[in-house]
C-alpha positions as CSV (number, residue, x, y, z in Angstrom):
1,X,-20.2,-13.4,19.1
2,X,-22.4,-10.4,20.4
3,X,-21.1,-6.8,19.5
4,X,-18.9,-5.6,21.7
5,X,-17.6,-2.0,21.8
6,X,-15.0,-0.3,24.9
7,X,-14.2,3.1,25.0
8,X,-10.9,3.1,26.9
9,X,-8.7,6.0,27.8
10,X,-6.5,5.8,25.1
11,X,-8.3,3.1,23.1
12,X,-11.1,2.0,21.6
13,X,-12.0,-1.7,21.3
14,X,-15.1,-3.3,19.1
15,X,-15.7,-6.2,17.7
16,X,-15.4,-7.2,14.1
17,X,-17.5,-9.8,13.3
18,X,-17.8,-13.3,15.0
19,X,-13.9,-13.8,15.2
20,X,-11.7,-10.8,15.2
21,X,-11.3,-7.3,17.2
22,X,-10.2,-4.1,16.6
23,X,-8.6,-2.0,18.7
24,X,-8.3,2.0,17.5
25,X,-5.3,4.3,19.4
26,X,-6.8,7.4,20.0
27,X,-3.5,9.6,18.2
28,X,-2.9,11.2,15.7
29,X,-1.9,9.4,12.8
30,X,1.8,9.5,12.0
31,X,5.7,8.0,13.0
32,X,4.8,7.6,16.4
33,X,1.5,5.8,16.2
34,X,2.7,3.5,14.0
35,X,5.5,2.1,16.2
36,X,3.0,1.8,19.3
37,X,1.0,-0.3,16.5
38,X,3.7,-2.4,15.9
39,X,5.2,-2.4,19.1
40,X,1.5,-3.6,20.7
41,X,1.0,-6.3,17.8
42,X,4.9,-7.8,18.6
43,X,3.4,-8.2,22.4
44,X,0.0,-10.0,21.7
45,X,1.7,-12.0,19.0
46,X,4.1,-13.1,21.6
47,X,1.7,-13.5,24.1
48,X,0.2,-17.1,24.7
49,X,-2.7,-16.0,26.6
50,X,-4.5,-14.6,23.8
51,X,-3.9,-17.5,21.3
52,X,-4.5,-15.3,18.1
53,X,-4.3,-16.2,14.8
54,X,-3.3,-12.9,13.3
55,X,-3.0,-9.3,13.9
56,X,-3.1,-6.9,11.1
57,X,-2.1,-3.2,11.8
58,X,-3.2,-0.4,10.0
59,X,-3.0,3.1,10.1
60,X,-4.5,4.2,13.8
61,X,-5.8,-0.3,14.2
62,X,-4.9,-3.5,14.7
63,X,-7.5,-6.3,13.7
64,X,-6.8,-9.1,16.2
65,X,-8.0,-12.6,14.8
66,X,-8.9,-15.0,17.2
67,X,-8.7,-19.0,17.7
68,X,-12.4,-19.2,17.5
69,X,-11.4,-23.5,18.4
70,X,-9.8,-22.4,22.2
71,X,-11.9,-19.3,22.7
72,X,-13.6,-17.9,25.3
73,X,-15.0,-14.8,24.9
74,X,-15.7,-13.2,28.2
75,X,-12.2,-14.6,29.4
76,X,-10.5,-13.0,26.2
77,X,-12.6,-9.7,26.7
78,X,-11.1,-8.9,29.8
79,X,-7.6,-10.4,29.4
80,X,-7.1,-8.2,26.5
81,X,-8.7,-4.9,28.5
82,X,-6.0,-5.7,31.5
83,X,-3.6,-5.7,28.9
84,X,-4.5,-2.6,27.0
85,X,-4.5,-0.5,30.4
86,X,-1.0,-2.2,31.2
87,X,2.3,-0.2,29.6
88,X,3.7,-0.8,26.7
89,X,7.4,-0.7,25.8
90,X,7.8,0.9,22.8
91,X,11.2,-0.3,21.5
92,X,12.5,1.3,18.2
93,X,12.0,-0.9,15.4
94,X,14.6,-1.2,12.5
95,X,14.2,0.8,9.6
96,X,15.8,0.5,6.1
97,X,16.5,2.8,3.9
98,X,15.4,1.0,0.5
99,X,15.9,3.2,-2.7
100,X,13.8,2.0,-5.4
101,X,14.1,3.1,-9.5
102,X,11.3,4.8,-10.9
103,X,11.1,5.7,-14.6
104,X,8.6,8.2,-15.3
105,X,8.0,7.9,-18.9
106,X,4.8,9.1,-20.4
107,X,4.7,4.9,-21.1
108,X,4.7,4.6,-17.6
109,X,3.5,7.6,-15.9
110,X,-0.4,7.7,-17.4
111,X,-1.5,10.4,-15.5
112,X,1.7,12.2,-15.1
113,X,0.6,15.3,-17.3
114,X,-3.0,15.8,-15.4
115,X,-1.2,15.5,-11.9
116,X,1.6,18.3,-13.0
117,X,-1.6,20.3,-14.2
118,X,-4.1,19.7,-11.2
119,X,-0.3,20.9,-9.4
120,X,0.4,23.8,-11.3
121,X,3.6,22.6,-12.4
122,X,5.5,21.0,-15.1
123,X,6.1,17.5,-15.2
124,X,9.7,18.0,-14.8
125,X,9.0,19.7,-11.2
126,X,7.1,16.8,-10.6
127,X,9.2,14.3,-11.3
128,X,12.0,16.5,-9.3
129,X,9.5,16.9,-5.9
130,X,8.7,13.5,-5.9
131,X,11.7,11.9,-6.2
132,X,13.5,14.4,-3.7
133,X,12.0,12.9,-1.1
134,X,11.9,10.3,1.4
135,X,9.1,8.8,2.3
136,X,7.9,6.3,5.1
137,X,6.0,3.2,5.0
138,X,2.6,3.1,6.9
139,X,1.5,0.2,6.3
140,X,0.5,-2.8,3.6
141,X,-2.6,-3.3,2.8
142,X,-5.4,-3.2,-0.1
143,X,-3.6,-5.5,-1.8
144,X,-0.9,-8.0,-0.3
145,X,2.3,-6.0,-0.2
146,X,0.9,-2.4,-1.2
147,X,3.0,0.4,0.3
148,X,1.2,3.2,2.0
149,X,3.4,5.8,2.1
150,X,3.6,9.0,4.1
151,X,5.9,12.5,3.7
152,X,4.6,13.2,0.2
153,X,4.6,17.3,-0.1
154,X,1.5,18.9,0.2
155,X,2.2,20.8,-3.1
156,X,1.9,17.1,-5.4
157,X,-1.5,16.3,-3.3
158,X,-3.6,15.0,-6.0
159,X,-7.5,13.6,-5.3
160,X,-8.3,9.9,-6.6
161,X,-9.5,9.6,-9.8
162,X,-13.4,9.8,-10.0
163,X,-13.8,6.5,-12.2
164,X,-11.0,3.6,-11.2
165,X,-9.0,2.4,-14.0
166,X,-9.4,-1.1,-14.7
167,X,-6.4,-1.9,-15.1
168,X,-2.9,-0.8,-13.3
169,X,0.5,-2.7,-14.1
170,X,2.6,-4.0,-10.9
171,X,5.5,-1.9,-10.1
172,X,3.2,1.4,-10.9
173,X,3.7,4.5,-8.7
174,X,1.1,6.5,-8.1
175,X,-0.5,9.3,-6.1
176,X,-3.8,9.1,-4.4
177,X,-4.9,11.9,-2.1
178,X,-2.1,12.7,0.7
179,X,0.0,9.9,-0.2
180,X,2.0,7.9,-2.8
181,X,2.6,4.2,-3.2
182,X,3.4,1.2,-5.1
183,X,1.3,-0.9,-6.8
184,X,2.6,-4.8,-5.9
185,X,0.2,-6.7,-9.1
186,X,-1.6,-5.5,-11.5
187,X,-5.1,-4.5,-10.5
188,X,-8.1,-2.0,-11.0
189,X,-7.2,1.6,-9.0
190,X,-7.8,4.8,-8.5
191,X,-4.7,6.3,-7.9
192,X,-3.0,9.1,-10.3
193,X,0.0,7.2,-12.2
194,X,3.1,9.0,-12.4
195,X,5.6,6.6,-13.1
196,X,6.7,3.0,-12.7
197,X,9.7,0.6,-11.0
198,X,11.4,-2.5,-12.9
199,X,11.5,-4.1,-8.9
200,X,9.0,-6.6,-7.9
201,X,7.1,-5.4,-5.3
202,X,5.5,-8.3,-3.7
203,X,7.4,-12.0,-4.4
204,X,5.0,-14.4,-2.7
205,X,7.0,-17.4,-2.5
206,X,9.6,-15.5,-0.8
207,X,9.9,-16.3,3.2
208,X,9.9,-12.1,3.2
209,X,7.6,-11.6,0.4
210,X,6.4,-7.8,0.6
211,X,9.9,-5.4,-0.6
212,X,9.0,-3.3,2.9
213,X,7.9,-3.2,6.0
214,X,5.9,-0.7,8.1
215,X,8.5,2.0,9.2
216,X,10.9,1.6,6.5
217,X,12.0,4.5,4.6
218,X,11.6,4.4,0.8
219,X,13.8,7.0,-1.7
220,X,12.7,6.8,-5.5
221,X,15.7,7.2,-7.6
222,X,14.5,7.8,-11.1
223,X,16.0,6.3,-14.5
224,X,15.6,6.3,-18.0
225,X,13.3,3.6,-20.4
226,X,16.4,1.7,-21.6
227,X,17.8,1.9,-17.9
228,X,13.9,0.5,-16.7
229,X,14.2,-2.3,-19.6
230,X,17.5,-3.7,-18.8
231,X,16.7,-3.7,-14.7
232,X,13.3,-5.6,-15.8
233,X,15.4,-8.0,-17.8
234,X,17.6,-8.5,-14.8
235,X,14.6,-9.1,-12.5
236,X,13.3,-11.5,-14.8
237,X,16.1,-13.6,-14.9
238,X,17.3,-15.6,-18.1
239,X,14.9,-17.2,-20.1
240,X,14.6,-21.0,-20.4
């Protein structure tokens, strides 16, 4: 596929490689955005003509992957410009309200101290701030299931650690910049760790695998070590 790159009113569309596009919404990221993103990945999904394979959204993207076996490129090109210059209906997706338990032992929460320092502010405080609020899901991504989430108040904003840690348990909550999230598997990151959740985050032989979607709203609730052991034994089931 030759590079390809549109700069459209409201849009920018390149290629990405020999078999997928990216289109970029020229808005500021935030609630809005992300419902056009959804609301123009639901339409080309649904739309025959374009035959794709996938389409990821992001935070201001979606990465259309294309049937490279039933493509043509110049008829794709300028279907999917038509399109983008056509109106969309933006329909207001369902949102959830999903509270999730958060124990922020110093067992769990690694970097709880240096965040309340780099914070000027005790652990308690920060414990209390992020808990008290209610936060919306951007989008998954990084790893399958990983919850970007927005809302987090400017006073816990925390930079990413210089040197990754190699290793971070699933269910760990951390802060990385302007945001907070969930860790779905363990993995190396460079987030702050402030606490962790009993819940499994990402259950991939579930039909719905990740815990939330794009535009749901996530509460942490936080709980004690014995209440984070006996939740963890309940998620694990009994033993055989």
């Amino acid at each position: 596929m030759n590079q390809f790159e549109l700069q459209g009113k409201h849009f920018k569309l390149s290629t990405n490689g020999d078999a997928a596009y990216i289109i970029t919404l020229k808005e500021e990221i935030g609630k809005p955005l992300t419902q056009k993103l959804i609301s123009i990945a639901s339409s080309l999904r649904s739309d025959n003509r374009f035959n794709l394979l996938e389409v990821i959204p992001s935070y201001q993207s979606l990465t259309l992957i294309v049937n490279r076996d039933s493509f043509d490129r110049i008829v794709f090109e300028k279907r999917l410009v038509s399109r983008l210059n056509e109106p969309f209906e933006y329909t207001p997706s369902e949102s959830r309200l999903i509270e999730i338990p958060v124990c922020y032992d110093s067992q769990f929460g690694l970097d709880l101290v240096n965040v309340a320092k780099h914070c000027h502010m005790t652990t308690d405080e920060l414990i209390s701030l992020h808990s008290s609020q209610i936060y919306w899901v951007n989008m998954l991504g990084f790893l399958p299931g990983f919850l970007y989430l927005s809302g987090l108040r400017k006073s816990l904003y925390c930079p990413r650690k210089e040197t990754p840690s190699i290793k971070i348990n699933a269910g760990s909550v951390g802060i990385g910049g302007e945001q907070t999230g969930i860790y779905p598997v363990a993995s190396p990151g460079g987030w702050n760790i402030i606490g962790q959740t009993p819940l499994k985050v990402f259950i991939p032989s579930s039909n719905h695998p990740a815990l939330a979607n794009p535009l749901d709203r996530i509460k942490f609730n936080p709980i004690t070590l014995d209440e984070f052991k006996q939740l963890q034994s309940d998620e694990q089931g009994p033993q055989s």
